[in-house]
Backbone as a printed PyTorch tensor [residue, N CA C, xyz], in Angstrom:
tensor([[[ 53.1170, 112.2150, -73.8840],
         [ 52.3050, 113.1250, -73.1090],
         [ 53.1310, 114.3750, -72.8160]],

        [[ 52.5980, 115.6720, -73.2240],
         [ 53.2030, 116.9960, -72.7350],
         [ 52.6510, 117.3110, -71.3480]],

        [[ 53.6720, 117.8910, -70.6710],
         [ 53.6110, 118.4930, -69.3340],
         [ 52.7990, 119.3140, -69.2060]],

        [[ 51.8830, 119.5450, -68.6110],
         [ 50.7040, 120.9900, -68.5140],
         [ 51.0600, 121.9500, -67.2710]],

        [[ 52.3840, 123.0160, -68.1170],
         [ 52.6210, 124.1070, -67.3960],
         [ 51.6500, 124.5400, -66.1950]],

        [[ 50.7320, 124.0070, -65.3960],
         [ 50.2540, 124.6320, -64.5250],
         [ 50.1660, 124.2970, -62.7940]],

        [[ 50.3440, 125.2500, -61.7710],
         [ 50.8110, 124.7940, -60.3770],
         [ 49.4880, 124.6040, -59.8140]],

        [[ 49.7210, 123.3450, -59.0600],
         [ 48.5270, 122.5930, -58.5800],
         [ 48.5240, 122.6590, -57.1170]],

        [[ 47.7820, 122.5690, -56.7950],
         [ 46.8250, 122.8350, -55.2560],
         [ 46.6550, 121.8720, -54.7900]],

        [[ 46.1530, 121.7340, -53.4760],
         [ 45.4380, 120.2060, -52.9650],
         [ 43.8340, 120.9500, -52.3550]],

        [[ 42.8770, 120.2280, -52.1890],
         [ 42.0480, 120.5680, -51.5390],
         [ 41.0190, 119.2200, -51.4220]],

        [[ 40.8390, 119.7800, -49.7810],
         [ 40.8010, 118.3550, -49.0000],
         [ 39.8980, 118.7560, -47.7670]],

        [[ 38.5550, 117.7990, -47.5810],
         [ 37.6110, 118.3400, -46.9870],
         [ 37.3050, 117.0470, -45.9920]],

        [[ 37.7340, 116.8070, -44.5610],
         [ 37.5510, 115.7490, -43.4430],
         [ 36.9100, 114.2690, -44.3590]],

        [[ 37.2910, 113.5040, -44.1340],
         [ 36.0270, 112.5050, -44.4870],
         [ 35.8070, 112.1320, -45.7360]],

        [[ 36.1730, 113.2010, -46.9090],
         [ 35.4940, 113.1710, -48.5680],
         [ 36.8520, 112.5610, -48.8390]],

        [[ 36.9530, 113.3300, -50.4730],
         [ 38.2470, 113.0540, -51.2370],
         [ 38.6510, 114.0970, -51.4820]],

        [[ 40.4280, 113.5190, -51.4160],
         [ 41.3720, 114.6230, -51.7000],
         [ 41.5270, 114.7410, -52.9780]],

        [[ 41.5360, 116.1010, -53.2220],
         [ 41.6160, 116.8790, -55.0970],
         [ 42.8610, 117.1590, -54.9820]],

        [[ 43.4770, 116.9320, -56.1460],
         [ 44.6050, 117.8820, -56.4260],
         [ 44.1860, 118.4570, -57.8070]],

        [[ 44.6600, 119.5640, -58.3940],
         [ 43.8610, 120.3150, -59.0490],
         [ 44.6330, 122.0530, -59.0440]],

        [[ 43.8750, 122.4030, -59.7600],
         [ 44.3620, 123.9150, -60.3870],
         [ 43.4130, 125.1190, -59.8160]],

        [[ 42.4930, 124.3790, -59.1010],
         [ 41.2030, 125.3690, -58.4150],
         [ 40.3150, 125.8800, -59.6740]],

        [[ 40.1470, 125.5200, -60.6480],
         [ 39.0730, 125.3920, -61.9000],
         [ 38.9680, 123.5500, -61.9020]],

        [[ 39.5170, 122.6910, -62.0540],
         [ 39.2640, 121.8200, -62.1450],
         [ 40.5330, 120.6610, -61.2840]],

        [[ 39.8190, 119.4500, -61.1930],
         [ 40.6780, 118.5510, -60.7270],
         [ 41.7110, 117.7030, -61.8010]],

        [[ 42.6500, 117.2430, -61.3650],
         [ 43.8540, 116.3170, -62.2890],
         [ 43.6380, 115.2040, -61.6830]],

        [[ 43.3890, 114.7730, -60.4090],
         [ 43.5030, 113.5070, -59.7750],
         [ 42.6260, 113.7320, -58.1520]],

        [[ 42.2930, 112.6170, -57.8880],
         [ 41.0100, 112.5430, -57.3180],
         [ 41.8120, 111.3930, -55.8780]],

        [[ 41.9690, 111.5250, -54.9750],
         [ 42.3860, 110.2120, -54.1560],
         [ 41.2300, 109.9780, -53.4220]],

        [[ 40.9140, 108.7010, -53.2610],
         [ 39.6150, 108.7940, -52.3350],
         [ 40.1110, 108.3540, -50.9270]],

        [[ 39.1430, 108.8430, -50.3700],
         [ 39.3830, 109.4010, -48.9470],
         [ 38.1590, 109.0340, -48.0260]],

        [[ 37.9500, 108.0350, -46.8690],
         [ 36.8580, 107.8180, -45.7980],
         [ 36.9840, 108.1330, -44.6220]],

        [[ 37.9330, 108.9800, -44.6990],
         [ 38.1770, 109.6630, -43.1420],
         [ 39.2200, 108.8660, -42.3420]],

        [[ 39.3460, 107.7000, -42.6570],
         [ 39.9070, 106.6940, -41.4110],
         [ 41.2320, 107.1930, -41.3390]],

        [[ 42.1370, 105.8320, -40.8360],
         [ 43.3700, 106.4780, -39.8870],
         [ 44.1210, 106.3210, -40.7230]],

        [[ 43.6590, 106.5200, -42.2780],
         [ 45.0720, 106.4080, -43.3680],
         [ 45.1040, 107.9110, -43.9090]],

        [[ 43.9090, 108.9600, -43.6040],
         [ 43.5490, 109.8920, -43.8570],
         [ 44.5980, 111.0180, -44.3970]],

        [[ 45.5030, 110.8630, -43.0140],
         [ 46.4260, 112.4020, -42.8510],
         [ 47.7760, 111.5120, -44.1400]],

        [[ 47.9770, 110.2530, -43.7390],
         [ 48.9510, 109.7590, -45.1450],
         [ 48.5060, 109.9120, -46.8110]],

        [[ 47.2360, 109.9220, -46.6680],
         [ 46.9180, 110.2990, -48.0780],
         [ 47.1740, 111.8950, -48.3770]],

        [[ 46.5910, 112.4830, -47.3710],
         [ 46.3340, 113.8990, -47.7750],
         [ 48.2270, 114.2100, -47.5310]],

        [[ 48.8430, 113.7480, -47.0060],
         [ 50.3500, 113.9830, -47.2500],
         [ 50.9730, 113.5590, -48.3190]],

        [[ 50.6420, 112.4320, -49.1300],
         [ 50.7230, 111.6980, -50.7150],
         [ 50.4220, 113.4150, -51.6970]],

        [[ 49.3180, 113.5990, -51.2190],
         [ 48.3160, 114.8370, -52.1260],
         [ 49.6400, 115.6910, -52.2900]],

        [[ 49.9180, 116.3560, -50.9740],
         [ 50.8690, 117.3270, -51.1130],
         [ 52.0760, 117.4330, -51.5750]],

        [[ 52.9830, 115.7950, -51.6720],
         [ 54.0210, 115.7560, -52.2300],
         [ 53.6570, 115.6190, -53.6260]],

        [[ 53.0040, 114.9560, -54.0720],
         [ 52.5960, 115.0430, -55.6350],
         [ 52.7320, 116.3920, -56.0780]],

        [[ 51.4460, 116.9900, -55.3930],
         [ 51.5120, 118.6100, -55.4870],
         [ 53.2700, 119.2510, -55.6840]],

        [[ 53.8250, 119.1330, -54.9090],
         [ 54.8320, 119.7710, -54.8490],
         [ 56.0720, 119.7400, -55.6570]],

        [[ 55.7910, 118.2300, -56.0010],
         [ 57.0090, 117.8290, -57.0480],
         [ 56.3900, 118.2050, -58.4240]],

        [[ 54.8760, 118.4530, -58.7810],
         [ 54.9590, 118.8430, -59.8290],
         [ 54.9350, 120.2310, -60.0340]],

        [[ 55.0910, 120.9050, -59.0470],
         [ 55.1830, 122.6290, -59.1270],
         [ 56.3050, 122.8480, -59.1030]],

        [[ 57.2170, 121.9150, -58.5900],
         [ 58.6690, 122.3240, -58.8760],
         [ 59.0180, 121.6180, -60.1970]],

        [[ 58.6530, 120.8220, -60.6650],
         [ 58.9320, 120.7360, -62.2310],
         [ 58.5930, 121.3610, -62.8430]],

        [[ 57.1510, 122.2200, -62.9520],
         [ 56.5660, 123.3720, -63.9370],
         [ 58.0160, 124.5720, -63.3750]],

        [[ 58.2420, 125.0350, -62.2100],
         [ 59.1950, 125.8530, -62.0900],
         [ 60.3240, 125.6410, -62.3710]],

        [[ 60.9010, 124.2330, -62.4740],
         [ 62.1920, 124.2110, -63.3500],
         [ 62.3850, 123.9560, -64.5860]],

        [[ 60.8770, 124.2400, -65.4740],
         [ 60.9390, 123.9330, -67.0750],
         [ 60.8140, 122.1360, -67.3920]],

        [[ 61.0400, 121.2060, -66.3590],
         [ 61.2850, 120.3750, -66.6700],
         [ 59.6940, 119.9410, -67.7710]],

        [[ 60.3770, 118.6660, -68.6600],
         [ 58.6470, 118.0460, -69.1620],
         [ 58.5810, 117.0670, -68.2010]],

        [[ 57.3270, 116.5100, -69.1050],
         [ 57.0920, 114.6990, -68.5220],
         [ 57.9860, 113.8450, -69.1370]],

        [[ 58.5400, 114.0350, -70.4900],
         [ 59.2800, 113.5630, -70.6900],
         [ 60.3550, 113.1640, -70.1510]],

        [[ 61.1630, 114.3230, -69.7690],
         [ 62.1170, 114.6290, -69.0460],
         [ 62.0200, 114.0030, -67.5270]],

        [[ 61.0850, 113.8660, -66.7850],
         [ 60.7200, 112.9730, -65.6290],
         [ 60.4830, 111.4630, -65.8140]],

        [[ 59.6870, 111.4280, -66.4880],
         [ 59.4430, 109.8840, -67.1760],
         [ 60.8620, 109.2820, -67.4370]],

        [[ 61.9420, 110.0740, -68.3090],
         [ 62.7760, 109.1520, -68.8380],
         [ 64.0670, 109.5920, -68.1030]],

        [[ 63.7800, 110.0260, -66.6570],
         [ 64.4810, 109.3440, -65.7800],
         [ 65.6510, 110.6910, -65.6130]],

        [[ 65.8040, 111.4990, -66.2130],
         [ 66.8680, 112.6130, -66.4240],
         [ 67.2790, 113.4530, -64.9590]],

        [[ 67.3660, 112.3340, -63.9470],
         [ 67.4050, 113.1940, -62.8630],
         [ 68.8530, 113.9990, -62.8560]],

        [[ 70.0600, 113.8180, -63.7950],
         [ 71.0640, 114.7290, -63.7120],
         [ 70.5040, 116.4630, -64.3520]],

        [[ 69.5940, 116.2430, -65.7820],
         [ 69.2320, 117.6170, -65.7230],
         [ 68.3740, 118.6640, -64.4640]],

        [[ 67.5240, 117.4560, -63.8130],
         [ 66.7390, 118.4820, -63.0120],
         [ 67.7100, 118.4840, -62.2170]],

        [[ 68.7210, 118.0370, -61.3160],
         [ 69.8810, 118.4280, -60.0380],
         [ 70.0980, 119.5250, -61.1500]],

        [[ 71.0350, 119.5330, -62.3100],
         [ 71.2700, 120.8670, -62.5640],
         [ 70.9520, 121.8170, -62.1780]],

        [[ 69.5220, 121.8770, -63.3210],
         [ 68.6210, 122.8470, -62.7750],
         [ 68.0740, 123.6970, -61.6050]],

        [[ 68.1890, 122.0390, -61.0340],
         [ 67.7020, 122.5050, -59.0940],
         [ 68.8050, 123.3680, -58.6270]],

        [[ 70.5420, 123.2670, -58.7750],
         [ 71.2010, 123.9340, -58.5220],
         [ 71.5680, 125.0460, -58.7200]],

        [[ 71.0810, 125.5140, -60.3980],
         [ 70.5390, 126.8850, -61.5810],
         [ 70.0380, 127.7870, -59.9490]],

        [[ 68.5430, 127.0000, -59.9970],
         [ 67.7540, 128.0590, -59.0790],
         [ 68.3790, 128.0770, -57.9890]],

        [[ 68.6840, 127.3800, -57.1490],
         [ 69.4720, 127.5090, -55.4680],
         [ 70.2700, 128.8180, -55.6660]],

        [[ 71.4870, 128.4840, -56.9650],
         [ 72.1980, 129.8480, -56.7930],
         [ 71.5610, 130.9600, -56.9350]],

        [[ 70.7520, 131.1480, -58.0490],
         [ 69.4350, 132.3600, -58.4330],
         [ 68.9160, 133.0530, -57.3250]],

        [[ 68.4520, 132.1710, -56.0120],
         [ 67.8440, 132.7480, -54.9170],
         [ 69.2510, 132.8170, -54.2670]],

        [[ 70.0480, 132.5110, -53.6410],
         [ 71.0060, 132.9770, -52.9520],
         [ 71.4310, 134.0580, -53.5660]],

        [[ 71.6580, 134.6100, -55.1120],
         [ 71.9410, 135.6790, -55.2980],
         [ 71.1300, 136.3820, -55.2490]],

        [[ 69.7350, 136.4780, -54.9030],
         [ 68.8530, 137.2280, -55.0680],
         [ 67.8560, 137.4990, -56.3120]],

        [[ 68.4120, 136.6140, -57.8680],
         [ 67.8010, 137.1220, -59.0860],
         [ 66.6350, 136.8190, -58.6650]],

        [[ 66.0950, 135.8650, -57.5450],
         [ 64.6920, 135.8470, -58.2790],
         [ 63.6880, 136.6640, -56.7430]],

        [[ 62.5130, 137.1610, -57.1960],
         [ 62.1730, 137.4510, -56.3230],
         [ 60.4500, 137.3290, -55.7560]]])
């Protein structure tokens, strides 16, 4: 499976189900009844969300996640840390 370069969203409406998604369409669907597991799901939503926007931003694939390569992404992660402390990126 190839990685699909694109940064994902959450969107999440009381009561329904939480989308995560690109705002044209959804990737994954969590279902959702409002109850008192609510705010833990929709917090699931957002870390998903987040770890895969920081993999589209560090080039990483699925591959590369799947097979476990967490020394390239620390690299990487460290690539960008210095990048913004020096300012390259903006």
């Amino acid at each position: 499976m190839t990685h699909t370069p694109i940064i994902l969203e959450v969107a999440f409406e009381p009561g329904k189900s939480i989308v995560i998604g690109n705002g044209e369409r959804g990737i994954a669907i969590i279902p959702n009844d409002g109850g008192e597991r609510e705010q833990e799901r929709l917090d699931h939503a957002h870390r998903i969300a987040a770890l895969w926007n920081m993999a589209v931003r560090l080039g990483l694939t699925t591959e590369e996640i799947d097979g476990r390569k967490i020394e390239n992404a620390l690299y990487k992660l460290e690539e960008l840390e210095l990048m913004v402390e020096r300012g390259d990126l903006q």
